[in-house]
VEXTORNU-402813 format. One line per 3 residues: for each residue z, x, y of C-alpha. Coordinates in nm, 3 decimals. Layout:
<nodes>
Z,X,Y  ...
</nodes>
This chain:
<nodes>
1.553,-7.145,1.017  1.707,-7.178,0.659  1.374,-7.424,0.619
1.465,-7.656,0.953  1.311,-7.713,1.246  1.499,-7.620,1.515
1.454,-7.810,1.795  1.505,-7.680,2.162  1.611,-7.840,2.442
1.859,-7.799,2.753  2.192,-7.884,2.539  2.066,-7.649,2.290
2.038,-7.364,2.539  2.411,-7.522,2.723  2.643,-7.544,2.426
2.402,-7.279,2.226  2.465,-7.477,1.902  2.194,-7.492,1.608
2.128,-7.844,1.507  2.286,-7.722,1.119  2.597,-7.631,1.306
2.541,-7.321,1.318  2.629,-7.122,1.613  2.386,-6.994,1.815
2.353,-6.567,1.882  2.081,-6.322,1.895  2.115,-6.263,1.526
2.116,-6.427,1.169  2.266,-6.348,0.865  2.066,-6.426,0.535
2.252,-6.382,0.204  2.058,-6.185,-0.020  1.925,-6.446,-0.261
1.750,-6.589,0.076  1.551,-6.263,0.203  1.226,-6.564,0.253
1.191,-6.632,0.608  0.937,-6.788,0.848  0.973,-6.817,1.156
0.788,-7.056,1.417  0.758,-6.960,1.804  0.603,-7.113,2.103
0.620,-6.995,2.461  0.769,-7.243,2.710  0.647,-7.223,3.009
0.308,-7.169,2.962  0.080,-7.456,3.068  -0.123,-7.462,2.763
0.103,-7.306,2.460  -0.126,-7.360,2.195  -0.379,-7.123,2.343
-0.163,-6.875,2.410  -0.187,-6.534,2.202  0.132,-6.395,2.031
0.246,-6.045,1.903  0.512,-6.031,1.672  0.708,-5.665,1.491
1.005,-5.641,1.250  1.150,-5.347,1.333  1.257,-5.163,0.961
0.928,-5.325,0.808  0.616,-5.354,1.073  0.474,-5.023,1.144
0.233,-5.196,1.384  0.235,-5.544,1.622  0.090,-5.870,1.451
-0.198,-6.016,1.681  -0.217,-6.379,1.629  -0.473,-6.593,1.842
-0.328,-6.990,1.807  -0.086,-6.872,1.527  0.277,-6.937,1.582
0.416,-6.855,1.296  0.540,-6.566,1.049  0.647,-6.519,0.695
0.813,-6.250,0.531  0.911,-6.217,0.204  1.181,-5.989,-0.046
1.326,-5.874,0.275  1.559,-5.600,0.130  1.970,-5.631,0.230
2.027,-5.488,0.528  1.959,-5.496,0.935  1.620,-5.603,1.101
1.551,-5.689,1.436  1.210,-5.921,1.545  1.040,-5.866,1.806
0.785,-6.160,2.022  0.570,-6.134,2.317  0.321,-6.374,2.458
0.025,-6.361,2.623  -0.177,-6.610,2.876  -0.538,-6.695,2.837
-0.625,-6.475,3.092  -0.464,-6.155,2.836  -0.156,-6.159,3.061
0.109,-6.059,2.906  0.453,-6.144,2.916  0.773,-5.880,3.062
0.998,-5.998,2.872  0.995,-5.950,2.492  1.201,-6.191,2.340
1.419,-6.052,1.991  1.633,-6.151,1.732  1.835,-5.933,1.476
1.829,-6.034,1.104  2.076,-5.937,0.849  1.997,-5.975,0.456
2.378,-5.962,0.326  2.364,-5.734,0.031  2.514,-5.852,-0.298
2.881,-5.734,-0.353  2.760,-5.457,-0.602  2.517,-5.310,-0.275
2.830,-5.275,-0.037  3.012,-5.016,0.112  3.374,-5.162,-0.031
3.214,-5.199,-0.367  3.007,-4.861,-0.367  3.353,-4.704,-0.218
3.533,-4.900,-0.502  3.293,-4.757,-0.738  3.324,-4.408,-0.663
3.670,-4.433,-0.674  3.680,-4.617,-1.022  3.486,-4.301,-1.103
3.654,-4.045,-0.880  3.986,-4.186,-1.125  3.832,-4.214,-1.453
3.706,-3.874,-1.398  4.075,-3.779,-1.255  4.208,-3.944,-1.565
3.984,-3.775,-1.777  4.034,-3.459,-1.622  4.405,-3.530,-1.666
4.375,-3.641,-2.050  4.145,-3.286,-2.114  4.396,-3.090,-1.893
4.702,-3.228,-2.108  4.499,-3.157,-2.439  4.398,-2.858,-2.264
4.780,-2.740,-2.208  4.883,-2.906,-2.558  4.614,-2.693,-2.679
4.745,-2.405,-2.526  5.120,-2.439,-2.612  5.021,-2.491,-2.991
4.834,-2.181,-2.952  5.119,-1.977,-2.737  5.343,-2.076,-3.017
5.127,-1.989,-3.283  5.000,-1.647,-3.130  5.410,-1.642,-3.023
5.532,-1.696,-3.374  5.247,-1.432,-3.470  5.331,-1.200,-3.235
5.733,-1.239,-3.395  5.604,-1.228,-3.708  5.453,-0.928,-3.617
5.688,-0.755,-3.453  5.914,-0.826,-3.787  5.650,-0.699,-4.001
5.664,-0.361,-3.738  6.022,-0.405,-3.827  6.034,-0.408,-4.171
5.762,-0.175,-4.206  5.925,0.106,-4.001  6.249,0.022,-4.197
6.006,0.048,-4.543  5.888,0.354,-4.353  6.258,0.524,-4.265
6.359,0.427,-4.606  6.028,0.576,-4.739  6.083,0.880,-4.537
6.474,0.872,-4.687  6.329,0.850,-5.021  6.107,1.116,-4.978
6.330,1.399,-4.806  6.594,1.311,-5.126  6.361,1.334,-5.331
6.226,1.680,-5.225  6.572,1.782,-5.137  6.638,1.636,-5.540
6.363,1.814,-5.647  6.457,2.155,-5.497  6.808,2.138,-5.629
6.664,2.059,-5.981  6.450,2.342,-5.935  6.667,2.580,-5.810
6.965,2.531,-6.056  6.940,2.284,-6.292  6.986,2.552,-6.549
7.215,2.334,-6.748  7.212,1.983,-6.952  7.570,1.976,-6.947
7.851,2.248,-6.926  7.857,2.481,-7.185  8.177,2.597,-7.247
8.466,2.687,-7.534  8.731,2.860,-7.270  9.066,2.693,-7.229
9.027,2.845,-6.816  8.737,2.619,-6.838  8.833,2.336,-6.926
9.129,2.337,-6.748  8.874,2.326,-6.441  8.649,2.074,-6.591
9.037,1.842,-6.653  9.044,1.905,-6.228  8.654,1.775,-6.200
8.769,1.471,-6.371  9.079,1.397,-6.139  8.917,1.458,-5.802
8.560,1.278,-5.908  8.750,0.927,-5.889  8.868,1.023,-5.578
8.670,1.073,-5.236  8.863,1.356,-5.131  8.667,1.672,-5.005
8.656,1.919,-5.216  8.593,2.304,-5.167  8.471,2.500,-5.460
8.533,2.885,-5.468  8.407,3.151,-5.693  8.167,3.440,-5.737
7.793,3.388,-5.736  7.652,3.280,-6.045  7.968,3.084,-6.155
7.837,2.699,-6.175  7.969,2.628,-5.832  7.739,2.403,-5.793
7.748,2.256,-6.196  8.079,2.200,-6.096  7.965,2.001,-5.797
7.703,1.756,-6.015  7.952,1.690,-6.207  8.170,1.593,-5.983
7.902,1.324,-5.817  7.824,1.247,-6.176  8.150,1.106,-6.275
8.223,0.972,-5.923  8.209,0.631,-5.762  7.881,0.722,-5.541
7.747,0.853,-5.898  7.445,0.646,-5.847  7.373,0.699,-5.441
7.257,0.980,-5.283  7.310,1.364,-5.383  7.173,1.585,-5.135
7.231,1.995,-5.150  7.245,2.219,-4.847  7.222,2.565,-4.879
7.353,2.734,-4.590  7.256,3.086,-4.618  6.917,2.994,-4.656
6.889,2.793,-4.353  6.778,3.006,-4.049  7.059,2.996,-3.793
6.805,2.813,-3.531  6.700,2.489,-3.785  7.039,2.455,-3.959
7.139,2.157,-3.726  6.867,2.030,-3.755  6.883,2.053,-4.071
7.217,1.917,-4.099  7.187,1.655,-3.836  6.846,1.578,-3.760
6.663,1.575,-3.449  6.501,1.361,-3.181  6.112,1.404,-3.086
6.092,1.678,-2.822  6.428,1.784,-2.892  6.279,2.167,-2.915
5.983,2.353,-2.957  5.790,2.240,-3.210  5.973,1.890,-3.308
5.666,1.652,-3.276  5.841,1.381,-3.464  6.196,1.236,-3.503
6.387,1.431,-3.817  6.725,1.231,-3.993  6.926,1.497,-4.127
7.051,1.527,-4.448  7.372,1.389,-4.341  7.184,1.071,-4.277
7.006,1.053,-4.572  7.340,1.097,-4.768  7.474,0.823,-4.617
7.657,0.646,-4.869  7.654,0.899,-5.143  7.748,1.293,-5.143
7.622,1.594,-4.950  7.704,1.956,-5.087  7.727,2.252,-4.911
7.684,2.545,-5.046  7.752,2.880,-4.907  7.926,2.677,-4.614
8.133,3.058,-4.481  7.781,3.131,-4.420  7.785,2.801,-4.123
7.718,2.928,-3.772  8.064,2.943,-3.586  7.916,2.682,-3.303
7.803,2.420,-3.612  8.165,2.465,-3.731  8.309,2.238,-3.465
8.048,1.953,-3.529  8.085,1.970,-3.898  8.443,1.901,-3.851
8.393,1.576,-3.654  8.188,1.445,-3.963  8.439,1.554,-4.174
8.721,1.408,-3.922  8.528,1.064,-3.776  8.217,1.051,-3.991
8.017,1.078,-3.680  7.757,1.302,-3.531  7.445,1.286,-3.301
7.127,1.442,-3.330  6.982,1.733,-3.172  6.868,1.580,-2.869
7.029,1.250,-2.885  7.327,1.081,-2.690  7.328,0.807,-2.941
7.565,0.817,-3.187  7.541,0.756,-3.579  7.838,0.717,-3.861
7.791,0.834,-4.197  7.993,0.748,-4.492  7.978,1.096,-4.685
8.200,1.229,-4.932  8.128,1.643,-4.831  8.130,1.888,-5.126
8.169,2.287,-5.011  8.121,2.595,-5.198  8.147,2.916,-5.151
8.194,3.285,-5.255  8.340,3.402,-4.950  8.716,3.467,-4.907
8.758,3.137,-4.663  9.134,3.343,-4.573  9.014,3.642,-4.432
8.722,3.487,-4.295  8.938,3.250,-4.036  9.155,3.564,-4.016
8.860,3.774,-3.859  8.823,3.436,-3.662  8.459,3.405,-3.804
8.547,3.088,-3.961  8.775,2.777,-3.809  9.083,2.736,-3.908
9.046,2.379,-3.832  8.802,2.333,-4.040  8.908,2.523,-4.330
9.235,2.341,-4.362  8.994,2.044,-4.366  8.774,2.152,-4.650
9.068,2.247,-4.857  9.185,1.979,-4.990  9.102,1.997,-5.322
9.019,2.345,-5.387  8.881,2.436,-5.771  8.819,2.824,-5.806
8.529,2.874,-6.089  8.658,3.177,-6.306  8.380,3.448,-6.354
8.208,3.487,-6.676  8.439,3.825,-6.735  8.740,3.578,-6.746
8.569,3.318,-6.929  8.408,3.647,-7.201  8.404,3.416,-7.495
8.195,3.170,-7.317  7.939,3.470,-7.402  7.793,3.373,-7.736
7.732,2.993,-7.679  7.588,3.071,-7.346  7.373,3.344,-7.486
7.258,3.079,-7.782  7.136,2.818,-7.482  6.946,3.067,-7.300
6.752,3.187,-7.576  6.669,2.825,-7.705  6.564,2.720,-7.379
6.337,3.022,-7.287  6.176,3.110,-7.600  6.042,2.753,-7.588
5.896,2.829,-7.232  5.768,3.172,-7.303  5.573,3.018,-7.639
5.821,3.298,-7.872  6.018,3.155,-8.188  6.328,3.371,-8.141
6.628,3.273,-8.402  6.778,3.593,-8.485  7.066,3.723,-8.223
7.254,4.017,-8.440  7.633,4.041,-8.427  7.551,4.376,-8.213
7.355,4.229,-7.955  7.649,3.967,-7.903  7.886,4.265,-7.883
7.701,4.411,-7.637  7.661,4.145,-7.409  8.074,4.044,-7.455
8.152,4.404,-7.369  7.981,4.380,-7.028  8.149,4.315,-6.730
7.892,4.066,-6.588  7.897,4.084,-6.225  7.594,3.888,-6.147
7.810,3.634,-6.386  7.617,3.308,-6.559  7.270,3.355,-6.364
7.296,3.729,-6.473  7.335,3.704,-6.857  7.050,3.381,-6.794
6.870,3.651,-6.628  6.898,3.935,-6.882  6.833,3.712,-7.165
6.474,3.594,-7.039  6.418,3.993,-7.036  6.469,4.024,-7.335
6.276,3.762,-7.459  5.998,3.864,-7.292  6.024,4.219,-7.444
6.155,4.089,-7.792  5.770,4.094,-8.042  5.956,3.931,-8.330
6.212,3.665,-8.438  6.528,3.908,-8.311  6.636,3.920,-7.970
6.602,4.280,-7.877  6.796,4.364,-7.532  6.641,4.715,-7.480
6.765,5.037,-7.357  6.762,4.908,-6.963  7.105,4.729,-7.052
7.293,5.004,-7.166  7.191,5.211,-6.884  7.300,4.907,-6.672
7.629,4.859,-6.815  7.701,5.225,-6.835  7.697,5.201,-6.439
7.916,4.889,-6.404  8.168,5.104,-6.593  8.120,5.399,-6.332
8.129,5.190,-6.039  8.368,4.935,-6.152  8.501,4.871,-5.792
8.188,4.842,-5.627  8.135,4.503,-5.347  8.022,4.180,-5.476
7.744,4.202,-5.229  7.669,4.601,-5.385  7.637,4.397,-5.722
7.379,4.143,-5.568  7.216,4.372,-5.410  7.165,4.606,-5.722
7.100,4.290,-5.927  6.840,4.187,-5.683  6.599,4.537,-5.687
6.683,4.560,-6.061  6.492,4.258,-6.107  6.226,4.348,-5.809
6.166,4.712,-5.964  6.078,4.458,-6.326  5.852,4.275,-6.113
5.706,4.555,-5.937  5.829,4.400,-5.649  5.655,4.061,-5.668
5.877,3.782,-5.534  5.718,3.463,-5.572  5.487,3.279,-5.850
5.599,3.227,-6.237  5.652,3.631,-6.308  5.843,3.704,-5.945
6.192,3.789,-5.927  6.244,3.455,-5.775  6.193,3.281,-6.097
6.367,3.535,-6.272  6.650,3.496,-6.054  6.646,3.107,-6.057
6.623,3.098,-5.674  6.400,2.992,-5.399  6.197,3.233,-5.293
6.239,3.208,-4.913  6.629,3.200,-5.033  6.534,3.533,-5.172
6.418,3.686,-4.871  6.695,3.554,-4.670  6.930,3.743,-4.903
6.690,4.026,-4.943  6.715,4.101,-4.554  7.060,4.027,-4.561
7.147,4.300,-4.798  6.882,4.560,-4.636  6.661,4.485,-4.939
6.279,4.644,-4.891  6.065,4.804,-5.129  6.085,5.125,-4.843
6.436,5.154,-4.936
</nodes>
C-alpha cells in the first residue's frame, strides 16, 4: 500500500498496526493526487498459495469478477474521488472456493474544490452574490422608481396646476365672454349717444350731480320717464368713477322672465333646475370689482327683493343651488320709471330696500322740461342716420324745428330719435321732411294730454308696429326703430296687451 510491502504476521494482526504507522482498519483513504493503486493478495492457509486461483471486484468500477489463475495482484488507475469497496475470494486447486470473501473500502479524498463544504461554500458565495445583486438591482430598481414617482408626481402637480390655471383661464374666459356679450348688448341696445348732448341749465345741473356721486361709491338710484338717458346718466357715472376701467355690466329687469332673473342675477349651480347642464356666474359675479346697473329694478320680483338687499347690505349672495357663499365688491346702479313711493306703499316693493337704493337719487327731467334740448338733439339724429340710411340730409327748416319744440314728447329722447329716422327714411331730398303722420300724432297728445305713461308706450309701440306692418325683428322691425331688443319688445308688447288682433 502507498508503494510498500506490507508484511503480515501475528503482531500485525495483535496491535493491527501498518509497518508505515499507519493504523490498521478495513478501509484506506487515498488523497486524490494518489487514485494509482495495486494491490497484492495471497491466501494464508492454503497449502500451496501460489496455485491457488483468485477473484477480485471493485465495487463502483468492476461490473464483473476478475479471474486470475497464479496472479496475485491488481492495478487500478485514475480512480475518481470518492468511496470504493474491494472485494477477494480464493479458490483451492480442486475449484473450492472460499466462504468468506475478504474486503476493504477505499476512499479517493476529493480535492477541496470537489467537497461538500466547498460546493456548499460555493453555492452560497453564489446564493449571496446573486442576493447582493438582487439587492443592488432592487435598490436601483426602487431608486428607479422614486425618481420616476417624483417625476410622474411633480407631473401629475404640474398637471393638476395646469387644470388649475386653465379652468381659472377658462372662468376668466367665460367672465370675459358673458361681459363682453352683456357689453355688447348694452352698446347695442342704447349706445345712442357719444357723449351727452345737452344746452339746458336742468341738465346740467344733473350732469354737476353725475360728477359728485361718480367719485364716490355710493348707490345711486336714477328716476325718470322712459326715454330720458337713465341709463346715459348711468355710463357716465362708471365713466368718471374709480372702477371706470373694471367691469360695467347692465341688467334689464323687465326683460328678464320672472323664472331666470336669479339666475340671471346670481348665477346657478349644475342641476340647480331644469335645464341648467352647466354651472352659470351671475352677473353679480362677473361685476365683481366694477359696477352693475339695474335698470327697471320696480320691475324685481318681490321674493328677489330680499336677496338683492343682502348684496346691497353684506356684498354677499349664493347661487341658485348652492350653500356656498361668494362676496362681491359691486358698486349697484338702479333705474327706474316707476314711482318707487307708491310702489312700497301698495307693498309691491320693500321698503327696506328702497331706503337702500336711495341714497343718491338723480331724477332725469323729460325732454318737455328740457324743450330747448330739441334742436341740437334733432341735429345729432339726423347726422347720425342719414349716414346709415346712405341719404345726404343738411337742410332742417326753422318750421320743422318748430314743430318738433311744440310737441309734448312723451316717448321723450328715444321718441324724437325715433321720429327723426322716419323721416329720413321718407325725406327724397336734402330737407328733412316730417310728414303729415306727426301732426296727426301731436294733434292727439294735445287731446289726450293726461293719458298714462304706459297709454303713451303703448301707443308709441303699435305706431311704430302699424310702420312696420307689424314686423318686430331684423334691420326694418320696430325693434330697431325703437332702439330695443327685440325679445325686450315682446316682453313689453305682452305687458301692455300689445297684438296685431288688437
Amino acid at each position: 500500500i502507498f508503494n510498500q510491502s506490507v508484511p503480515i504476521n501475528q503482531k500485525f494482526l495483535k496491535r493491527k498496526i501498518l509497518t508505515n504507522s499507519i493504523t490498521y482498519s478495513d478501509e484506506i483513504k487515498l488523497k486524490y493526487k494518489e487514485n494509482v493503486i495495486s494491490f497484492n493478495f495471497a491466501a494464508l492457509n492454503f497449502i500451496s498459495p501460489k496455485n491457488n486461483t483468485f477473484a477480485y471486484f471493485l465495487e463502483g468500477v468492476d461490473k464483473n469478477w476478475h479471474y486470475s489463475k497464479g496472479k496475485h495482484f491488481a492495478t487500478y488507475t485514475n480512480l475518481k474521488p470518492k468511496k470504493y469497496n474491494l472485494k477477494i475470494k480464493a479458490a483451492n486447486n480442486d475449484g473450492l472456493w472460499s466462504d468468506e470473501i475478504r474486503s476493504l473500502k477505499i476512499t479517493v479524498i476529493p480535492p477541496f474544490y470537489m467537497t461538500k463544504i466547498f460546493k456548499f461554500m460555493a453555492i452560497m458565495l453564489f446564493a449571496t452574490m446573486l442576493f447582493l445583486v438582487f439587492k443592488y438591482r432592487t435598490r436601483h430598481i426602487e431608486k428607479k422608481k422614486n425618481e420616476f414617482e417624483k417625476q410622474l408626481k411633480e407631473k401629475q402637480e404640474s398637471e393638476e396646476q395646469l387644470r388649475g390655471a386653465l379652468k381659472e383661464v377658462k372662468k376668466l374666459k367665460d367672465n370675459l365672454h358673458l361681459e363682453n356679450i352683456y357689453l355688447h348688448d348694452e352698446i347695442k341696445l342704447n349706445n345712442n349717444f357719444n357723449e351727452i348732448i345737452t344746452e339746458s341749465k336742468k341738465m346740467n345741473e344733473i350732469l354737476k350731480q353725475v360728477e359728485l356721486v361718480a367719485e364716490s361709491n355710493s348707490t345711486v338710484l336714477i328716476l325718470g320717464e322712459s326715454g330720458t338717458g337713465k341709463d346715459l346718466l348711468a355710463r357716465a357715472i362708471q365713466s368718471i368713477s374709480v372702477r371706470k376701467n373694471k367691469p360695467f355690466i347692465k341688467v334689464d329687469c323687465a326683460s328678464l322672465p320672472p323664472n331666470l332673473i336669479e339666475s340671471e342675477l346670481f348665477g346657478h349651480e349644475k342641476g340647480a333646475f331644469t335645464g341648467a347642464i352647466n354651472q352659470k356666474n351671475g352677473r353679480f359675479e362677473i361685476a365683481n370689482s366694477g359696477t352693475i346697473f339695474l335698470d327697471e329694478i320696480g320691475e324685481l320680483p318681490l321674493k328677489l327683493q330680499q336677496k338683492l338687499l343682502r348684496v346691497l347690505q353684506e356684498g354677499k349672495f349664493e347661487r341658485l343651488g348652492s350653500t356656498k357663499t361668494l362676496q362681491t365688491d359691486v358698486r349697484i346702479i338702479a333705474a327706474t320709471n316707476r314711482d318707487l313711493d307708491e310702489e312700497v306703499s301698495k307693498g309691491k316693493f320693500r321698503e327696506d330696500l328702497f331706503y337702500r337704493l336711495n341714497v343718491f337719487p338723480i331724477t332725469t327731467p323729460p325732454l318737455r322740461e328740457r324743450i330747448e334740448d330739441v334742436p341740437i338733439l334733432t341735429k345729432y339724429f339726423v347726422e347720425k342716420y342719414s349716414v346709415k340710411f346712405g341719404k345726404k340730409i343738411t337742410n332742417i327748416s326753422g318750421q320743422t324745428i318748430e314743430k318738433l319744440m311744440t310737441y309734448s314728447w312723451p316717448g321723450n329722447i328715444r321718441e324724437l330719435e325715433n321720429i327723426i329716422q322716419r323721416a329720413i327714411i321718407i325725406s327724397n331730398n336734402e330737407k328733412l321732411v316730417l310728414g303729415k303722420w306727426f301732426g296727426n300724432t301731436n294733434g292727439q297728445n294735445n287731446k289726450d294730454e293726461y293719458i298714462s305713461l304706459d297709454e303713451v308706450q303703448r301707443r308709441h309701440i303699435v305706431k311704430v308696429l302699424d310702420m312696420t306692418k307689424w314686423k318686430v325683428s331684423g334691420d326694418l322691425g320696430a325693434a330697431k326703430i325703437l332702439d330695443v331688443n327685440p325679445k325686450t319688445l315682446h316682453s313689453r308688447m305682452k305687458k301692455l296687451n300689445i297684438s296685431k288682433n288688437n
